[in-house]
N, C-alpha and C positions, 0 to 999 in steps of 0.2 A: 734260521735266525729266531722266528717264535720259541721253538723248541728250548734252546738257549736261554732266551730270555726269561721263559719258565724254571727252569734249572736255578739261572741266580737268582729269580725271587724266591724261588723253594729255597735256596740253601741261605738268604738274608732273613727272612721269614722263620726258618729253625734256628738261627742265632739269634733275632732278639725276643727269640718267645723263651721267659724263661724256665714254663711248666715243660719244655720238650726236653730236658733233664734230671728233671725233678722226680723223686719216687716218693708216691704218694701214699707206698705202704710200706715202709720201714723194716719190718719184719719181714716181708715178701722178696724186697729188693735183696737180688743176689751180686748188685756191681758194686764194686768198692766206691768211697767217695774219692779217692785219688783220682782213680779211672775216668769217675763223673767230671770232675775239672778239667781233666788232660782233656777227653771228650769234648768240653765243653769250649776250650780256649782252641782246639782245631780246631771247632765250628764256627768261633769267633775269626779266627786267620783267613778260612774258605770264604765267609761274609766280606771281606774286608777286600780278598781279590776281587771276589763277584761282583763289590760294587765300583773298585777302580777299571774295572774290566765294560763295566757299563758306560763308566765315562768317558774309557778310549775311546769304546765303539760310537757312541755319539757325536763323536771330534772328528772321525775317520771320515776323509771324501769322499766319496762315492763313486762308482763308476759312471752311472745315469748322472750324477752334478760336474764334473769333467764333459761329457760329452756337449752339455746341456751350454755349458762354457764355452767350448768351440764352434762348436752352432751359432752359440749369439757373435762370436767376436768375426767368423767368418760366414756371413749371410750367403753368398751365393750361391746356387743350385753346381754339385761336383757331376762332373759325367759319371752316371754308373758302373763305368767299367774299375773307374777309380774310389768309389769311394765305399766299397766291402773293403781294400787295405788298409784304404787310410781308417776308418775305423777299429780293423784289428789292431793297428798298432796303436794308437792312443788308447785301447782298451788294455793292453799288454803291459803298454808303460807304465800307467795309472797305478796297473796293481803292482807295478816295482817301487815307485815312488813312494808307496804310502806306507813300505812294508818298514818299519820301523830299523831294520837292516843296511835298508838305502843308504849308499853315500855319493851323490854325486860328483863327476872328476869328469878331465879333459876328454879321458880317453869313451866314458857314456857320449859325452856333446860329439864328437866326432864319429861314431859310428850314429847315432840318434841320428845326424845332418844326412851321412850316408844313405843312410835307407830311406829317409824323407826323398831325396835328389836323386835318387835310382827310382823310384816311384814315381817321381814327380817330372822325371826330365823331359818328357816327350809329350806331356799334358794340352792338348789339344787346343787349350784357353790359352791365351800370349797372354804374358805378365799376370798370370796367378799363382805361380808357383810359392814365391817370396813372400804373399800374404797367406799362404793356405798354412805354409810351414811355420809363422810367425805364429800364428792362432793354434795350431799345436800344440806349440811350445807355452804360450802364456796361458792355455787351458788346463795345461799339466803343471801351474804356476811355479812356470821357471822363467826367466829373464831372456827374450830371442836373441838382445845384443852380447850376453855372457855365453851363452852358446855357440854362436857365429864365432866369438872372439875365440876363444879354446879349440874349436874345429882349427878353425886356422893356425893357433899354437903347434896344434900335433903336425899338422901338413907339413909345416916349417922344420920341425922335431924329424919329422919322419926322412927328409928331404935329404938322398945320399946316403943314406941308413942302412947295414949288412944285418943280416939273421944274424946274426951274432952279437953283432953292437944292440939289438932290439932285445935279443933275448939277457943280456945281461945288463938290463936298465935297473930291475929292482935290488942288485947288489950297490947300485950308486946313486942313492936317491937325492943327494942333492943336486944332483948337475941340473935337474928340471923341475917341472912341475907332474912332466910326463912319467921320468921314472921316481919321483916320488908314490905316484897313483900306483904305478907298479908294484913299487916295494911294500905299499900299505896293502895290495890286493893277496900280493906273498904274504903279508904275517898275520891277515885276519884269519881266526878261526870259525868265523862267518860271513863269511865274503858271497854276499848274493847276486848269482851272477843274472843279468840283465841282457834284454835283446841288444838292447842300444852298444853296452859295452863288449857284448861278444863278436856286434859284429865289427866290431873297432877294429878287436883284434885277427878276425878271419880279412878283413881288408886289406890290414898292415902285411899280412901273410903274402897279400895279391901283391903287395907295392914291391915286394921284394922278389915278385918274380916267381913265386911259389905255389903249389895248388894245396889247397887244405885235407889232402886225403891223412888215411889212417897216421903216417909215421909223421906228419910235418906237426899235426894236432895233436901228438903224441909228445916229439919234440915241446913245443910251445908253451903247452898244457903246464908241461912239467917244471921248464925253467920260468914262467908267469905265476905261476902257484893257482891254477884256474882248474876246475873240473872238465876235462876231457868230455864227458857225453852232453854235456849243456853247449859246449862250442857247437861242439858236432852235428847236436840238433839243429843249431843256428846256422850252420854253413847250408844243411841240406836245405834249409825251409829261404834263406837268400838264393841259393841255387832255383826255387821256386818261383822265389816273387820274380826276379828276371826273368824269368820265364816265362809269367805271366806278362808280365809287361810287353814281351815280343808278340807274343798272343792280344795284346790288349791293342797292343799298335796297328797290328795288321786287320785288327775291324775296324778300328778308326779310318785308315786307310780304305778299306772296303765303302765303310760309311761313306766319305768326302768322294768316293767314284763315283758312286750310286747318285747320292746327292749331285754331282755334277752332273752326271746322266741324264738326270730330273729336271733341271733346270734348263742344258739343250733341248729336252725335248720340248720342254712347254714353251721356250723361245722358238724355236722351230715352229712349234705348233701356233705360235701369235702371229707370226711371220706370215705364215701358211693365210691364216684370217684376216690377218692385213691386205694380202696380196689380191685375195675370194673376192673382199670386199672393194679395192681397188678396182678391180676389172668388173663387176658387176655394176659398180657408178659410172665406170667408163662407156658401159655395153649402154644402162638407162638413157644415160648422154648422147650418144650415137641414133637410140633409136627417135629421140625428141626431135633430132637435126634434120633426120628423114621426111618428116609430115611439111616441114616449113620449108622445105626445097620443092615438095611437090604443089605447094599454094604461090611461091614465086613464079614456079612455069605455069599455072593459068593463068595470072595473073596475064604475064604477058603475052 
């Protein structure tokens, strides 16, 4: 970034100085003065990106100000096991969101919900899910209840759907909203594709009963207008987070043993001091009774 920044000041710096094309010995200079102009009106055009190029960069979110966001709107402490993903993904998305490329659609919000809810479904907290996913979403400032609502669109959309009726959504773009997102992903020439939205479509794959090896992602790819090794990437690295997630359950699991383990024992072990102490006041007690039965028989 410094590096950069040196560069456009260097190249704003040689556009408004106007001795850096000037020949200040006439007889010496060998450039034509046409040349010196054309020269000199690029270096004006270069200035002029350089400086709208600063004012993107200063407008653009940041990665650290997202995060910084989700932190505030969700306070609570995440289990570690969870919250290396949940961070990759809002670091992932961030940099999809901001990419000037972005177009958000049904089919992003319903893979986005997917991966949040495969991540989230087994979370060890009762009733955090729904807030953790909420503050994702509005840290990536987008709208939770336009997201929820669109998830649910597709699900509806999706509901009784054949490979084939899915694969020919983008040739009928009005019947929905869904295959309009389709037909517009068909006929960008820059269509960037996103974790969220690929794994829409490697889901919609599952829904139909299908596995997303080589030829189905092949299939898919082709009739959606979508890059083949960006899905692909995306199926393998979902095949992972589930995976991790079995793995993540089954320490939690471990965890809640142990802990209980912990807990009989140290109840055991009260029990145990209770009992010590019981029969020890009982023994004190008994030996008291002794002295005062043997001062009644002098007595009498």
């Amino acid at each position: 970034m410094k590096l950069m920044m040196k560069t456009i000041l260097g190249v704003l710096m040689m556009a408004m100085s106007g001795d850096a094309f000037a020949c200040n010995e006439p007889l010496r200079c060998v450039r034509p003065q046409r040349q010196q102009q054309s020269m000199y009106l690029f270096r004006r055009q270069q200035a002029q990106k350089a400086a709208s190029l600063v004012m993107v960069t200063n407008d653009v979110k940041t990665v650290s100000q997202t995060v910084r966001a989700f932190e505030a709107l969700y306070t609570r402490p995440i289990v570690t096991v969870w919250r290396g993903p949940i961070s990759d993904m809002l670091q992932v998305t961030h940099l999809s969101t901001v990419d000037k490329r972005f177009k958000y659609d049904p089919i992003f919000a319903y893979g986005y919900m997917y991966i949040f809810e495969t991540l989230l479904d087994k979370y060890p907290v009762a009733g955090e899910k729904d807030a953790m996913i909420d503050a994702t979403i509005r840290a990536l400032d987008m709208d939770p209840a336009t997201v929820r609502s669109d998830e649910k669109e597709v699900l509806e959309w999706l509901e009784g759907k054949t490979e084939a009726e899915i694969l020919a959504a983008p040739t009928e773009p009005d019947k929905s909203r869904i295959n309009k997102a389709f037909a517009d992903i068909k006929s960008s020439d820059e269509y960037l594709h996103t974790r969220a939205a690929n794994v829409g479509v490697i889901t919609m794959i599952d829904k139909v009963g299908l596995k997303p090896d080589n030829a189905t992602l092949t299939r898919w790819t082709e009739a959606l207008g979508m890059r083949k090794r960006n899905v692909e990437k995306d199926a393998i690295l979902l095949k992972d987070v589930r995976d991790k997630m079995v793995v993540a359950l089954q320490m939690v699991k471990s965890l809640e043993i142990r802990e209980k383990k912990r807990m009989a024992d140290s109840l055991e072990k009260k029990a145990k001091e209770a009992q010590a102490q019981a029969e020890e006041k009982a023994a004190g007690g008994a030996k008291k009774e002794e002295p005062k039965k043997e001062k009644e028989t002098k007595a009498e």
